[in-house]
C-alpha positions in Angstrom: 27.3 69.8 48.9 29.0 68.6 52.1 32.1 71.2 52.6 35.1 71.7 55.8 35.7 75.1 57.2 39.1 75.5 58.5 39.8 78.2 60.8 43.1 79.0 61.3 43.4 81.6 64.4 45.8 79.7 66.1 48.1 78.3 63.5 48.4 75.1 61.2 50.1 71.9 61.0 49.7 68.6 59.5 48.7 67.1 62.8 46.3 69.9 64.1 44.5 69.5 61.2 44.1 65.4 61.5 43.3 66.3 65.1 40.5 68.7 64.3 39.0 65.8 61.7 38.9 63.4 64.7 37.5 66.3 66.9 34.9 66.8 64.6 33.8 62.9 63.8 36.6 61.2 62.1 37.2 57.5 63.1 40.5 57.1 64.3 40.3 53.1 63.5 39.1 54.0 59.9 42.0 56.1 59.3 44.6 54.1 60.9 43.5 51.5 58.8 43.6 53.1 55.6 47.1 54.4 56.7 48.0 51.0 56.5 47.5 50.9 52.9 50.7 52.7 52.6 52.6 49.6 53.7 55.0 51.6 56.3 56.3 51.2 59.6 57.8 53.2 61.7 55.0 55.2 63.4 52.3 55.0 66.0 49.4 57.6 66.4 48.6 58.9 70.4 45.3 60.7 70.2 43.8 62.2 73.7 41.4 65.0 74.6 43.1 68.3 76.3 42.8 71.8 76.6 44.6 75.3 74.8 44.0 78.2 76.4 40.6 76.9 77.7 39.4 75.3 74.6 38.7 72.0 74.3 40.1 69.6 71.5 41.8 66.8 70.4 45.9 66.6 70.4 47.4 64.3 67.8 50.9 62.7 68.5 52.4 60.7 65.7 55.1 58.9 67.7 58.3 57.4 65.4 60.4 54.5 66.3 64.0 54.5 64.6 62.5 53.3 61.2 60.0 56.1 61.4 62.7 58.9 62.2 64.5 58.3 58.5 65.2 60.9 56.8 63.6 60.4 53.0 63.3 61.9 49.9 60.4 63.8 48.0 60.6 60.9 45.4 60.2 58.7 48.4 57.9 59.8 49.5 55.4 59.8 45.9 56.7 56.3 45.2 55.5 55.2 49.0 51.8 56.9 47.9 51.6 55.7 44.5 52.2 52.0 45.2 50.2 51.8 47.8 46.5 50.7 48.1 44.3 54.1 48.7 42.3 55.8 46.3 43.4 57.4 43.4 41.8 61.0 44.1 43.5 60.6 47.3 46.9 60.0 45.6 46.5 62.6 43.0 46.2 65.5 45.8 48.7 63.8 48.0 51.4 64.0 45.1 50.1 67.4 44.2 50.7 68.7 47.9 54.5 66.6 48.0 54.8 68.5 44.6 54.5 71.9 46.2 56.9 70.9 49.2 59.3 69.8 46.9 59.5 73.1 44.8 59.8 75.1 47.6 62.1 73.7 49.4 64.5 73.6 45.7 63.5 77.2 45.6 64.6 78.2 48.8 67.9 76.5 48.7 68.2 77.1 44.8 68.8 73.4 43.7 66.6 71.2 41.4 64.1 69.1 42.8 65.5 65.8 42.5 68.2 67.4 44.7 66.1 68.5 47.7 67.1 67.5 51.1 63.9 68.0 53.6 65.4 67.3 57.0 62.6 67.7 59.7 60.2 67.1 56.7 61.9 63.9 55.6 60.8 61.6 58.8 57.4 59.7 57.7 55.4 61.6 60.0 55.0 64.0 57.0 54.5 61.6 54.9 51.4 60.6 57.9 50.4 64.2 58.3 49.3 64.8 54.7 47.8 61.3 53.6 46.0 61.6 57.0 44.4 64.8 56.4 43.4 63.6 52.8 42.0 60.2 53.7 40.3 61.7 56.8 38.7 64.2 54.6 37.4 61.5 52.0 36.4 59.8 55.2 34.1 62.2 56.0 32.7 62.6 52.9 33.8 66.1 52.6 33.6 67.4 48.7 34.8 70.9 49.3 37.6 72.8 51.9 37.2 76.5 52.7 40.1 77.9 55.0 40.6 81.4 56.4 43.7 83.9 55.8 46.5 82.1 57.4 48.4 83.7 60.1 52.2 84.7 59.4 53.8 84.1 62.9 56.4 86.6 64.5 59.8 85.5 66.1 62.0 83.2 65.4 62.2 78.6 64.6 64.9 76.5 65.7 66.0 74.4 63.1 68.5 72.0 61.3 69.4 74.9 59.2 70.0 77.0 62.0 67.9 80.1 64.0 65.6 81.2 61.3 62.9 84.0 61.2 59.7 82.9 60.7 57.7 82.2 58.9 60.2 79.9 58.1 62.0 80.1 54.2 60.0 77.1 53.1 56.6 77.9 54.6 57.0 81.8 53.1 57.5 80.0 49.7 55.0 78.0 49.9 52.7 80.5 51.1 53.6 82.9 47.8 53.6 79.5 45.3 49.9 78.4 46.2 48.7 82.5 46.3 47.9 82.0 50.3 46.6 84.6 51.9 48.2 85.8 54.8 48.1 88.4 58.0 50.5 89.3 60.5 49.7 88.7 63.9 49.3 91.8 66.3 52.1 94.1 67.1 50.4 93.7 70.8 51.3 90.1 71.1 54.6 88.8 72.7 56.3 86.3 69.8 54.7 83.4 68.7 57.0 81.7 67.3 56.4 79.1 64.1 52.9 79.5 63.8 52.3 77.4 60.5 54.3 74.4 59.5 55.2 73.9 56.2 52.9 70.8 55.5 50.1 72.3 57.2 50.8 75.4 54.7 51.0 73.0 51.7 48.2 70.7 52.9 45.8 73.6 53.0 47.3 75.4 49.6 46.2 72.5 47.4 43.1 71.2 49.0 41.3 74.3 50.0 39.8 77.9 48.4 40.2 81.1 51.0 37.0 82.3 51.3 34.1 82.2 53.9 30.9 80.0 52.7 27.6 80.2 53.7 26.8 77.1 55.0 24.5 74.5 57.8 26.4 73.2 60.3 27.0 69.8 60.9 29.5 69.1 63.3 32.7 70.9 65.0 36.1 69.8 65.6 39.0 71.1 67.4 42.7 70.5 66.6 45.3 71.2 69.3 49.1 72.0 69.0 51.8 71.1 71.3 52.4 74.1 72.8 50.0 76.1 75.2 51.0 79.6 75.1 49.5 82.5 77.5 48.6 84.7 74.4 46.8 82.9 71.6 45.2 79.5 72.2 47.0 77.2 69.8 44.0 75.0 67.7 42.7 74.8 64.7 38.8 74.2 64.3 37.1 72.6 61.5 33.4 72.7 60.9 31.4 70.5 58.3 28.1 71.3 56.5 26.0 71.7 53.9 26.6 74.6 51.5 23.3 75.4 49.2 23.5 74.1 45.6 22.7 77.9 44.3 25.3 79.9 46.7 25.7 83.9 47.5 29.3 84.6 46.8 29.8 87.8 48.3 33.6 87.8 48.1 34.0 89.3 44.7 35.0 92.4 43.0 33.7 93.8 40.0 36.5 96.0 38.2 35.6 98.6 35.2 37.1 101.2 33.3 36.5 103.2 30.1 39.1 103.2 27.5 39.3 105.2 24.0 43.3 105.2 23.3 44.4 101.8 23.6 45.3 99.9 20.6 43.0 96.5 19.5 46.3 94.7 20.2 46.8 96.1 23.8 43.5 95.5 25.0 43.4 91.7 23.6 46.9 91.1 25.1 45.4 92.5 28.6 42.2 90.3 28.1 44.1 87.3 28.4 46.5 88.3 31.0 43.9 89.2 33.3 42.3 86.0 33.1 45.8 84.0 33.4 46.2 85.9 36.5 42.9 84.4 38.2 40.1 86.7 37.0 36.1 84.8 37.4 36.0 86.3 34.2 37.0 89.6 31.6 35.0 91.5 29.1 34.6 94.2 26.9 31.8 96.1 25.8 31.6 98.9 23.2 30.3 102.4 24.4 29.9 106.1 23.5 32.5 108.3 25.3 33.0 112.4 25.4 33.9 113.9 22.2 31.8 111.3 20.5 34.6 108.8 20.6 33.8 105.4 20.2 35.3 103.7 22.9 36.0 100.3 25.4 34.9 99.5 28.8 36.9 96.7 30.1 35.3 94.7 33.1 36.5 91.9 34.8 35.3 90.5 38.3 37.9 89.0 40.3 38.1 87.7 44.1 38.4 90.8 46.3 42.0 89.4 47.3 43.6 89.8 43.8 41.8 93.1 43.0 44.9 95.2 44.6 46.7 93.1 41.6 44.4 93.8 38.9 44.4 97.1 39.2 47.6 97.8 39.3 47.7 95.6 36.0 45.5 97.5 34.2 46.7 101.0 35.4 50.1 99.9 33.8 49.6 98.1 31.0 47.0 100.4 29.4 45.9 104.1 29.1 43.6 104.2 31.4 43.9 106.9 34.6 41.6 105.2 36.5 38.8 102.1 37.4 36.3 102.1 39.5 35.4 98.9 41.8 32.8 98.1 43.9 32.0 94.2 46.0 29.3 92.6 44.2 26.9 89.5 45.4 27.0 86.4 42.5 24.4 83.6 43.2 26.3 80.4 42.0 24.9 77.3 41.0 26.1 73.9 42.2 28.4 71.8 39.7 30.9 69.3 39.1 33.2 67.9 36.3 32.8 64.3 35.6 35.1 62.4 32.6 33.1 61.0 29.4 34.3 58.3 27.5 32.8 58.7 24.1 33.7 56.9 20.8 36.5 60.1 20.2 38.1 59.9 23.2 37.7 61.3 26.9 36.5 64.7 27.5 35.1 66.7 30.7 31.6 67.5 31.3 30.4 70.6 33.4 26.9 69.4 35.0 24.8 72.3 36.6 23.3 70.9 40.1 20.2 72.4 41.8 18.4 70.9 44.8 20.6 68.5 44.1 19.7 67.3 40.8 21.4 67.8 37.5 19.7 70.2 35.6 22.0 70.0 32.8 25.7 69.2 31.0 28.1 71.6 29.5 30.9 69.2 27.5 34.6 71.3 28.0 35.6 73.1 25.2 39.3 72.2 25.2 38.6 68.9 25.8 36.3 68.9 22.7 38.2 70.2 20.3 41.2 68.1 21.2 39.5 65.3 20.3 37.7 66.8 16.6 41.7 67.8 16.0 43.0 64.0 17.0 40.3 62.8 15.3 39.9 64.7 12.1 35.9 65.1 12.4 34.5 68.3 13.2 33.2 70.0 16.6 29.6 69.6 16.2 30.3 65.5 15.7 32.6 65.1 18.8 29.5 67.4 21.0 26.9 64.9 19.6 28.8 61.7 20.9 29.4 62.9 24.3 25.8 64.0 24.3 25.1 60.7 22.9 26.5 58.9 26.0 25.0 61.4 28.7 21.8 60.4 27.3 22.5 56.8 27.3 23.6 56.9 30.8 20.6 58.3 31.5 
């Protein structure tokens, strides 16, 4: 599997991050043609080769003409990328990402969506900035983005709405609506100002999972920002390369407790809320505790960012005084979810990859029995047509 790391030390913006793809390979002819597709004016893209804080890069400036400076809407925006000529999975996570803009901007100023007004994100340099980032990436080939903790910035952003502290409203939103994970910078540093952008933020909190991979490097690519400041050097890298079909996750936590005086009810209810709040996975297993009670131990591994979370979850919804944790190692084997048309309907398939081959194919529940309740036929028929067509294809 071909993945992007994205470290993001010294910040992150919609055009750092288009900057770092063209550091690290991307053809800027390519993508300007593909931005083309969109069928709007208005912009020209300035690419040349500097330095931030000694560190070599690529700066991207997306330079607007009157058309170009516009202010447009959300809406405007989708309808620009769903009538236009690039690929669909490109336009499904470029809506997705306008989506999460859009919602937390109406959060922020408490109106509906429809109703948003973006200022400095309405000029079509957004609109560049994240179908940029998402063609690049399909450019390269990329199947998979990994992204570090972002940083939170200290100080204060000039905008339309006035002097704000930052991050900024929107990009605090967005950060807490796409379950980012943040750090502040050090109390050592002078102020740094708007750090992350709210595209960049959204960008990242759609396409990419916050963990560190194990992975062959390919290539490396640096992304500069406009300013140059004394204390941070203000780039974003991204590195491409091949993560191993079977993987070491090490970035999980396994969770347990023992329980003996919470009700069947209470522990089903916490079952499924545990899972809706992220968990890998939950279970339960039936022991022997003191006094001969029969008893419960509930397990669940989680990433080791929403353990905090879990715990506190489980301390307050059930009896229990106490868990105990400890980071586990999970070797993962490659997949991927294709869509099966079978004589039913259309229904996703889990394949299992190793070395690169599929090994074998796991139809989705849900989608399964869907189609056996639309249909009227039972489980067992709709599994044997999908099966059906797998083997066909093969």
């Amino acid at each position: 599997m071909k993945i992007g790391y994205v470290n993001t030390l010294g910040g992150a913006s919609g055009d750092m991050l288009i900057a770092s793809l063209i550091d690290s390979g991307l053809n800027i002819e390519h993508l300007q043609s593909q931005l083309e597709l969109l069928n709007v004016g208005g912009f020209d893209l300035s690419v040349v080769k500097d330095k931030r804080a000694g560190m070599s890069g690529t700066h991207l400036d997306v330079d607007l003409d009157g058309e170009g400076a516009r202010i447009r809407g959300i809406s405007n925006f989708v309808d620009t990328v769903e009538n236009s000529r690039i690929s669909d999975d490109v336009k499904k996570t470029c809506i997705k990402i306008f989506d999460l803009i859009g919602q937390a901007e109406a959060n922020v100023h408490g109106v509906h969506n429809n109703d948003v007004h973006l200022h400095e994100l309405g000029t079509v340099d957004t609109l560049v900035d994240v179908v940029g980032t998402i063609v690049g990436l399909e450019l390269l080939h990329i199947e998979k983005v990994y992204c570090s903790p972002l940083p939170l910035g200290s100080g204060t952003v000039r905008t339309d709405h006035g002097v704000l502290s930052v991050p900024a409203p929107a990009t605090a939103e967005i950060f807490k609506l796409a379950g980012i994970p943040v750090y502040p910078v050090g109390a050592s540093l002078p102020s740094t100002g708007e750090m992350v952008t709210p595209t960049g933020a959204a960008i990242l909190g759609v396409i990419a999972e916050f963990s560190q991979p194990i992975f062959k490097i390919e290539s490396t690519g640096c992304g500069l920002g406009t300013r140059n400041p004394d204390s941070y050097p203000n780039v974003i890298t991204f590195t491409t390369g091949i993560r191993n079909q079977a993987q070491v996750d090490s970035k999980l936590t396994l969770i347990e407790t023992n329980i003996d005086d919470s009700t069947g009810e209470t522990l089903g209810y916490v079952f499924e809320q545990i899972l809706s709040m992220g968990a890998r996975d939950v279970w339960m297993t039936s022991i022997q505790m003191k006094k001969n009670r029969p008893g419960i131990q509930l397990s669940t591994l989680v990433d080791s960012e929403l353990a905090d979370a879990v715990i506190e979850y489980i301390l307050m919804e059930t009896s229990t005084f106490g868990v105990r944790t400890r980071y586990i190692d999970r070797v993962e084997a490659g997949r991927k979810t294709e869509e099966i048309e079978c004589k039913y309907g259309i229904a996703k398939v889990k394949f299992k990859i190793l070395d690169k081959k599929e090994i074998s194919a796991h139809p989705e529940y849900e989608d399964c029995k869907r189609l056996a309740n639309e249909n009227h036929v039972t489980l067992q028929e709709v599994y044997d047509a999908i099966k059906q067509k797998l083997y066909l294809a093969d």
